[in-house]
matplotlib code that plots the C-alpha trace (Angstrom):
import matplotlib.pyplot as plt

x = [-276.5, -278.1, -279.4, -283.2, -283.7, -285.6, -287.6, -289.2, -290.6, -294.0, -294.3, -294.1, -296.0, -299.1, -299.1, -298.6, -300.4, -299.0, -300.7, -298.8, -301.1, -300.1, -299.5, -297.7, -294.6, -294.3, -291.5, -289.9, -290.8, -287.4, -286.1, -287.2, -286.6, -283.7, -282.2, -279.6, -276.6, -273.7, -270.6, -268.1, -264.8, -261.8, -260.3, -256.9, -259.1, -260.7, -264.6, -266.2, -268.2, -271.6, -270.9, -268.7, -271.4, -274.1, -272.1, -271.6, -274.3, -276.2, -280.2, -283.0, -286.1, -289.6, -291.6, -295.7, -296.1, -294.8, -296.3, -300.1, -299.5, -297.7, -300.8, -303.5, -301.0, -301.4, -305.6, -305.8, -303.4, -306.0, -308.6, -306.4, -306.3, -303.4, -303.5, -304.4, -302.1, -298.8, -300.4, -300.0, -296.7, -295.8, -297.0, -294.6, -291.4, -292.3, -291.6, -288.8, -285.9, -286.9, -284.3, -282.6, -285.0, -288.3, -286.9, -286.5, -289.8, -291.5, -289.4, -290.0, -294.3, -293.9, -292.0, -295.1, -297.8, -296.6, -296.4, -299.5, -301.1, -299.1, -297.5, -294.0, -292.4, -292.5, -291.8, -288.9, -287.2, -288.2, -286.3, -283.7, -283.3, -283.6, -280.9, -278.5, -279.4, -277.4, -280.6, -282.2, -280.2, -278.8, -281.1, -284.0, -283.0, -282.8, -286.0, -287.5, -285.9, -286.9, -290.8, -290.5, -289.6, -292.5, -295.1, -294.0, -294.1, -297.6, -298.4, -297.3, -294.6, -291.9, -289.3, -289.3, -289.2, -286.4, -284.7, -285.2, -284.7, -281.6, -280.8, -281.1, -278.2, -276.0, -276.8, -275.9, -279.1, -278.7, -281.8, -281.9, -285.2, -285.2, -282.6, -285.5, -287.5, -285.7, -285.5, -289.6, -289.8, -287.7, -289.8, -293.0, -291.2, -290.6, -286.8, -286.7, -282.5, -282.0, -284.3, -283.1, -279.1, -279.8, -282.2, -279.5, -276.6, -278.8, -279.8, -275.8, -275.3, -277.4, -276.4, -273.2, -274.0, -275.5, -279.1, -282.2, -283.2, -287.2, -289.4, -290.6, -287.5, -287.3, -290.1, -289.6, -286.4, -288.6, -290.9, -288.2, -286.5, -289.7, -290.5, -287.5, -287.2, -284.3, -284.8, -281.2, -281.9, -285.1, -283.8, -281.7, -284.9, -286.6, -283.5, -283.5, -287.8, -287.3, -284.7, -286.0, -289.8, -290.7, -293.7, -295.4, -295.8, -292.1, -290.7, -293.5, -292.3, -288.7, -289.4, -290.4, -287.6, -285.0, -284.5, -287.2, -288.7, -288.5, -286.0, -283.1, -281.4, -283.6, -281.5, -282.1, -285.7, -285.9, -283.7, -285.7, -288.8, -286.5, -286.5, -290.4, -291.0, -288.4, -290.2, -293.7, -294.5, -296.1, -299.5, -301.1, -301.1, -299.5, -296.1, -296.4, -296.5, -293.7, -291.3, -292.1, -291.4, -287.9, -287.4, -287.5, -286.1, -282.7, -282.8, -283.6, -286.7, -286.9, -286.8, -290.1, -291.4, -291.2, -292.1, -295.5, -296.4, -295.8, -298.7, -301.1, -300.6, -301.5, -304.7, -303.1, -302.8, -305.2, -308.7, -310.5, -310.3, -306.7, -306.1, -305.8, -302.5, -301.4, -301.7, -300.0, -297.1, -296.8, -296.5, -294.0, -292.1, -291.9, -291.8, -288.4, -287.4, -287.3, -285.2, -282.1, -281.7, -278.5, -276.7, -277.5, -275.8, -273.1, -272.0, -272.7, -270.4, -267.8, -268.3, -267.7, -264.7, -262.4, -263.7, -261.4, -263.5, -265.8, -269.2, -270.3, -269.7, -270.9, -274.5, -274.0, -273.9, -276.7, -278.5, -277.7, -278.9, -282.4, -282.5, -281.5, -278.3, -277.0, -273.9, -272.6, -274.0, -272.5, -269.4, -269.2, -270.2, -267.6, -265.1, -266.6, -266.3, -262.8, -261.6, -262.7, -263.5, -266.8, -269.7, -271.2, -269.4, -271.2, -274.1, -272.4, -271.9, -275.5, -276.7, -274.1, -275.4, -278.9, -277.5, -276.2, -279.8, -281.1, -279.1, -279.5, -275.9, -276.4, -273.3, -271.3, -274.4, -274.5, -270.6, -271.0, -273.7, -271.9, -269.3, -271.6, -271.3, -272.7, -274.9, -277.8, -279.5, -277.5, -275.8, -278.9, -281.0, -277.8, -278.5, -282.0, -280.9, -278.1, -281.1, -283.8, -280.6, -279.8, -282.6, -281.0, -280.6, -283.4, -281.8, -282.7, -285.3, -284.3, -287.7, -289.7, -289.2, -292.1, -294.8, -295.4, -299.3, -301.0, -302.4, -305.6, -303.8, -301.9, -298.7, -297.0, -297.6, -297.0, -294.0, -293.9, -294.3, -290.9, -290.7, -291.5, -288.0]
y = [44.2, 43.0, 45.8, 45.6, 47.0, 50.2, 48.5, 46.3, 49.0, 49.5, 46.1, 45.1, 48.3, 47.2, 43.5, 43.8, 46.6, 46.7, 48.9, 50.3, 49.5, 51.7, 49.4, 48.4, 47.8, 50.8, 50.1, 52.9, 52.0, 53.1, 49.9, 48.1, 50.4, 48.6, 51.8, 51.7, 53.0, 52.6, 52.0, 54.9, 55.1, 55.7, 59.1, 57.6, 54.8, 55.9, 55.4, 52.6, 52.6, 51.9, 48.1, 47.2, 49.2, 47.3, 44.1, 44.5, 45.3, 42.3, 42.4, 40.6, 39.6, 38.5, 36.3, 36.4, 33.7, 35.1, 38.4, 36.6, 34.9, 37.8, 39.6, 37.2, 37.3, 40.9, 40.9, 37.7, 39.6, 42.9, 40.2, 38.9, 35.8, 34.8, 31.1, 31.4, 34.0, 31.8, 28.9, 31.3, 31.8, 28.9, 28.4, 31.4, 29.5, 26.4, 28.7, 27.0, 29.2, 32.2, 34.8, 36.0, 39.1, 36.8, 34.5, 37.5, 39.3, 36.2, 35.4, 39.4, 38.8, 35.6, 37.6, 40.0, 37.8, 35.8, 38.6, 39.6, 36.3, 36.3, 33.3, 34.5, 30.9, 30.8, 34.8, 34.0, 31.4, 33.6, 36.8, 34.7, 33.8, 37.2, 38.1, 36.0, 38.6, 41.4, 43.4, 43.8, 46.5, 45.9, 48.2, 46.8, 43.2, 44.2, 46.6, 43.2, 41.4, 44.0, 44.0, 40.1, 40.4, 43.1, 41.1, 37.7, 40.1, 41.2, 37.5, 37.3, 34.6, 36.4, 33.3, 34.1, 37.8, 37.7, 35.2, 37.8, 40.8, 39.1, 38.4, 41.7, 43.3, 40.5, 41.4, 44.7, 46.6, 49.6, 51.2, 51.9, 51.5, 47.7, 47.5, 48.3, 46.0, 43.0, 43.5, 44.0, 40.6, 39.0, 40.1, 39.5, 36.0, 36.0, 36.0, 38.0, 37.6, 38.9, 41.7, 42.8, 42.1, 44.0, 47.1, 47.8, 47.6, 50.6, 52.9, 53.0, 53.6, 56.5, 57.8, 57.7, 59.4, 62.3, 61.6, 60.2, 56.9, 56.6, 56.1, 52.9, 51.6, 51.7, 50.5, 47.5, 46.7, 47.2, 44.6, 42.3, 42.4, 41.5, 38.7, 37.1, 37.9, 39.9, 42.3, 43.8, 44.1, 45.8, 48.5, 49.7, 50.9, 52.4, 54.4, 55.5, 56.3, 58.3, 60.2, 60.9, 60.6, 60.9, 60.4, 59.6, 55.5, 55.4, 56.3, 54.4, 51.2, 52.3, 52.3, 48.5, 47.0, 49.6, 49.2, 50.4, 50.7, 47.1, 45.8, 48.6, 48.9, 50.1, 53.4, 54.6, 55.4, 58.5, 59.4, 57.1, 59.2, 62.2, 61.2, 60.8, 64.2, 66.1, 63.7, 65.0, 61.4, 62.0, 60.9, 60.2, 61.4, 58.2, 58.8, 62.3, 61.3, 58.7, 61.1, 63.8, 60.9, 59.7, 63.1, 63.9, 60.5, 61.5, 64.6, 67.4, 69.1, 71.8, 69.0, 67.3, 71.0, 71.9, 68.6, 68.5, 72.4, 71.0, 68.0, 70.7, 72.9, 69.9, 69.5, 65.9, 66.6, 68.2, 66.7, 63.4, 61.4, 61.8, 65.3, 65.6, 63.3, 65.4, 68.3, 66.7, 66.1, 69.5, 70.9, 68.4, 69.5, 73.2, 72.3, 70.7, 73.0, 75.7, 74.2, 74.6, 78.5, 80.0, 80.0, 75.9, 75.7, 78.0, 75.4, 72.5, 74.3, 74.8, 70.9, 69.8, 71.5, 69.8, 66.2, 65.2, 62.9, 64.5, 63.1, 65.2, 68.3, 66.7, 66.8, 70.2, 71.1, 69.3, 70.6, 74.3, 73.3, 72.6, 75.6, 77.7, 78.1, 76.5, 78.0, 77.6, 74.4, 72.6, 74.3, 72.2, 69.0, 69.1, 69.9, 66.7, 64.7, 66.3, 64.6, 61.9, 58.8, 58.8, 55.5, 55.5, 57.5, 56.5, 57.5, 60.5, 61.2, 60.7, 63.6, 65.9, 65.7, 65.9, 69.2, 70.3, 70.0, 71.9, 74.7, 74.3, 73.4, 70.7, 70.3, 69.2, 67.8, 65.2, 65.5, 63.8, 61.6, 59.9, 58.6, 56.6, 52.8, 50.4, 47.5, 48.2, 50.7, 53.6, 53.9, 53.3, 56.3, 58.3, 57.0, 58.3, 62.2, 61.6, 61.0, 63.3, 66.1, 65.9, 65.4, 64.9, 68.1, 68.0, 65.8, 64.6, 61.9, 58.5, 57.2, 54.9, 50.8, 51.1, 49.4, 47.3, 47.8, 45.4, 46.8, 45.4, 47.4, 45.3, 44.1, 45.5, 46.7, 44.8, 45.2, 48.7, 48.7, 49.3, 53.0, 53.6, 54.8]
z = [-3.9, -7.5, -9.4, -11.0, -14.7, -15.1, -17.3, -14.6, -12.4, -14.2, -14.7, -11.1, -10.3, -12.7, -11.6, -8.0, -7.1, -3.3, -0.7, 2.3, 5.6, 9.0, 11.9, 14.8, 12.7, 10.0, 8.0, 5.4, 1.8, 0.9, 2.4, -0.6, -3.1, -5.1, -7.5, -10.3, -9.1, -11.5, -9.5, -9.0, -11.0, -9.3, -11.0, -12.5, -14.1, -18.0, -18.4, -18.6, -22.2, -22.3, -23.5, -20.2, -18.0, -19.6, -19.6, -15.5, -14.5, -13.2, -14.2, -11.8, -13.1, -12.7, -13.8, -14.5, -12.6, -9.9, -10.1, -10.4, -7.5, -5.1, -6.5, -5.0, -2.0, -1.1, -1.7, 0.5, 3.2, 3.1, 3.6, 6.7, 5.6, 6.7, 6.4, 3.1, 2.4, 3.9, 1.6, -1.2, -0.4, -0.6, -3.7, -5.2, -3.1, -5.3, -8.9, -10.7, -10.9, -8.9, -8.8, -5.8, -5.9, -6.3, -3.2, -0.9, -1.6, -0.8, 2.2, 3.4, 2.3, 5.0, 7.5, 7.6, 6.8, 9.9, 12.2, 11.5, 12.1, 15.3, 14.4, 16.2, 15.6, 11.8, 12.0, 13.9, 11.6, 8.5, 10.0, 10.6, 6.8, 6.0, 8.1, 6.0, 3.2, 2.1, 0.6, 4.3, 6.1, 9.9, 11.1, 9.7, 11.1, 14.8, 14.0, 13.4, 16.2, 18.9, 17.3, 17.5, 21.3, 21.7, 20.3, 22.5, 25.2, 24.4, 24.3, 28.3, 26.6, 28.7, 28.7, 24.3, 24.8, 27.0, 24.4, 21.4, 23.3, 24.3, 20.8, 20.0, 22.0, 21.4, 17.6, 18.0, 19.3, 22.1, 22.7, 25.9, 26.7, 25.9, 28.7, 31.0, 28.8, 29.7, 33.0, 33.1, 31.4, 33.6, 36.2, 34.6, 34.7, 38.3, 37.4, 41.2, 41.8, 38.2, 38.0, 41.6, 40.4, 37.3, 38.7, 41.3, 38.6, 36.5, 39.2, 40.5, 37.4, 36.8, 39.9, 39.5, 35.8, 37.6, 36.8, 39.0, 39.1, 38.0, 40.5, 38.9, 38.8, 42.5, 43.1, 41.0, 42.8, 46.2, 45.3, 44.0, 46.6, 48.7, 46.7, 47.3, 50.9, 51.5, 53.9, 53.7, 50.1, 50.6, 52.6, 49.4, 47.2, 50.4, 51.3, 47.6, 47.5, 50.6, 49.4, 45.6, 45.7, 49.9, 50.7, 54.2, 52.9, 51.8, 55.1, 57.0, 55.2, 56.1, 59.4, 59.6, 57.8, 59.3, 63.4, 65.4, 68.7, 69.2, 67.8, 68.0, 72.2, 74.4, 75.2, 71.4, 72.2, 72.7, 69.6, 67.4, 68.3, 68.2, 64.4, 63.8, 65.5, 63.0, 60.2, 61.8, 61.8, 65.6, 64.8, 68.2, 71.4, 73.1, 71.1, 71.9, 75.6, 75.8, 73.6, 76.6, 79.2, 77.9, 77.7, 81.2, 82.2, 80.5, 81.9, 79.3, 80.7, 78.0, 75.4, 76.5, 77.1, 73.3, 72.8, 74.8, 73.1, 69.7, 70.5, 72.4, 69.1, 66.8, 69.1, 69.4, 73.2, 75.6, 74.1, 75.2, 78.3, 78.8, 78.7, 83.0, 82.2, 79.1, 81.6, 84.7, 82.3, 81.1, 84.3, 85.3, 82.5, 83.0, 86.9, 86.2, 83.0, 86.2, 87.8, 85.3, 86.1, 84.8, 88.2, 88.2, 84.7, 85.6, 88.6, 86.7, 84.0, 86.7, 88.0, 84.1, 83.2, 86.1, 84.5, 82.7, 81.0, 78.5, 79.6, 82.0, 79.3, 76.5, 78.8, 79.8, 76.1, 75.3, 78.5, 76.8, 73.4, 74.8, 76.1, 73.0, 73.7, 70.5, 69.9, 73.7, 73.7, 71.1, 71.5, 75.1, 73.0, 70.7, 73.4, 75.8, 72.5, 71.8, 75.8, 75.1, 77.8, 76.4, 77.3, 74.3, 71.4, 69.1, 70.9, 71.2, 67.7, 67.4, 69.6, 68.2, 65.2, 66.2, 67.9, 65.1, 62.8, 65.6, 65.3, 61.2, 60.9, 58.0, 56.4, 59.8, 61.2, 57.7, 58.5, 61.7, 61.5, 58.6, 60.5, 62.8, 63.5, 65.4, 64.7, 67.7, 65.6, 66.2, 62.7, 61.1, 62.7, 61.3, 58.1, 58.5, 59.5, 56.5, 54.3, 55.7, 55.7, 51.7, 49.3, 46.2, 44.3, 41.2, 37.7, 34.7, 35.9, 33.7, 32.0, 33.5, 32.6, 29.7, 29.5, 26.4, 25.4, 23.6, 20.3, 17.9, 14.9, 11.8, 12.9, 9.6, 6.4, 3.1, 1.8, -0.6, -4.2, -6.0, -7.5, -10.9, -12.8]

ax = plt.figure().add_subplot(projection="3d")
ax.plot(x, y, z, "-o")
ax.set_aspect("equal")
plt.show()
């Protein structure tokens, strides 16, 4: 870099008078603070005298021409007028002969001037001349860059902020943050397939990195992935929501896009509402009823009994005009709950164990787990499951593991349900235990995308008065 004389510093300091305005855009006055720094002598080699040090050393100047008009610059730029201001400047380029230091002043008085005015074009193709220099550090060049995408941002020009912001990373730049910056531009620009593509690539990553994915994040991804109309797609952020941030909307939107009551096999009905009523998403006193009724249709009288004295506790049953039904069913329930004495499961135990199919103790297991025999009960379920000849397998899987979260056996309950499959809803309710089973232990929460907020302030400050020696 080209030294400046000592001498000059209170010359350009009288003439000049530069102020340093706060803004948007701060920039260190030690940026343009150009020092004399002899260079260093290797230890083997004799000093220099003070003839070859003078003799090397390369002296810039100004001239008062140019330090009149940089002066009429800087009070037309406190005026804001910027117009004028750029005319000036162009007057100063014209100088014959200015030196190197002269040319990128004025260059670095556009830059600012320009950014100011919000003219991000001509800032643009000025920042890019400076970037040729050697006097403007790296640092300082994608500092520019990244304000230049901030400020076309603010300008809702998201198609030129992604272009600069883009420029910035491939010039080096990692901040983080502009990462999410990008991605908010892109949607801003309704870039939907990249924004989703690029949202899903940074939360796996961030799992996968130990930490949790922002809610905003996920949220943008939901809505992506709406926009575009991928329903697949959409279930990926909702899975995510409910299992970081749940809330009663996040699983209520889950519950449209994921198979449900109409759309999953019939035979699942009763575990789908099985699912709501662990959720306590059992709002009214018609899912409270047909819960109870499939209940007693498969067979598990002291199912629907807890069932029906969980909805008379909530005051969801027993009040208004349906109440005589809401008791009818209740007795039917504890009419048929009766029924199932110990002497009736000790024969149907006997009846089981010569099966050699595993069905028929798989249900005696279950029938023992509604009763609160847990421990007996799933110990018959595993050895039905165990034997084999099984319907439904999967289904059975299913109810084991619903076993299991009754008798608060997580681990092989998640264990279980895991290795569900099917494509008729039944691997996708086990997804829904899976996630209602393991909230994700607490992690450092990743910042949310940021939003870029428009500011009234000056863009940047004039560039800093040199130091006096």
């Amino acid at each position: 870099m080209s030294q400046i004389h000592p001498k000059l510093f209170s010359l350009l300091i009288a003439t000049l008078g530069f102020s340093v305005l706060a803004g948007l855009m701060s920039v260190s006055p030690a940026a343009f603070a150009f020092k004399f720094n002899p260079p260093k002598q290797k230890p083997t080699e004799k000093p220099a005298t003070e003839t070859s040090k003078a003799a090397k050393a390369v002296v810039e100047t100004v001239s008062p021409e140019f330090s009149v008009l940089m002066k009429a610059v800087d009070v037309l730029f406190k005026e804001k007028k910027y117009t004028e201001a750029l005319d000036k400047i162009a007057e100063v380029e014209k100088l014959p002969k200015l030196t190197p230091l002269e040319s990128y002043y004025a260059t670095h008085w556009r830059l600012m001037i320009a950014l100011n005015a919000r003219n991000l074009e001509l800032a643009g193709v000025t920042l890019d001349v400076l970037k040729t220099s050697e006097r403007m550090p790296q640092t300082e060049k994608l500092d520019y860059t990244k304000k230049i995408a901030a400020l076309y941002y603010e300008a809702k020009n998201y198609p030129k902020s992604i272009e600069w912001i883009t420029r910035y990373f491939n010039e080096g730049g990692d901040d983080p943050s502009y990462r999410l910056r990008l991605i908010q531009a892109y949607y801003n620009n309704g870039d939907f397939a990249i924004v989703a593509k690029e949202l899903r690539e940074n939360i796996d990553a961030e799992e996968n990195a130990g930490k949790t994915p922002s809610e905003a994040q996920l949220t943008m991804l939901l809505s992506s992935s709406l926009k575009l109309g991928d329903k697949a797609a959409y279930r990926y952020p909702l899975e995510k929501l409910v299992a970081y941030y749940p809330n009663e909307e996040y699983w209520n939107n889950l519950f449209k896009v994921m198979p449900n009551k109409t759309t999953m096999a019939k035979r699942l009905d009763l575990d789908y509402y099985r699912f709501k009523f662990a959720l306590g998403e059992l709002k009214a006193a018609p899912e409270f009823v047909e819960l109870s009724l499939l209940a007693l249709e498969a067979g598990w009288p002291a199912e629907a009994k807890k069932i029906i004295a969980a909805g008379y506790s909530a005051k969801i049953l027993g009040a208004g005009p349906h109440a005589p039904e809401h008791k009818r069913l209740a007795d039917e329930a504890a009419k048929k709950q009766a029924k199932e004495t110990p002497a009736v499961l000790k024969k149907n135990e006997v009846d089981a164990q010569k099966n050699k199919e595993g069905s028929a103790l798989f249900n005696l297991g279950y029938a023992y787990v509604t009763t609160g025999q847990s421990s007996k009960g799933i110990a018959f379920m595993e050895e039905g499951l165990a034997r084999g000849g099984m319907k439904r397998p999967e289904d059975a899987k299913l109810h084991l593991g619903y076993a299991y979260i009754q008798n608060k056996q997580k681990e092989k309950a998640t264990e279980i349900l895991k290795t569900v499959q099917g494509e008729d809803g039944t691997a996708d309710l086990a997804r829904l235990w899976v996630l209602y089973l393991n909230p994700p232990a607490p992690a450092p929460v990743v910042a949310a995308v940021p939003v870029l907020v428009a500011t009234s302030a000056a863009v940047a400050p004039t560039p800093a008065a040199l130091p006096a020696p």
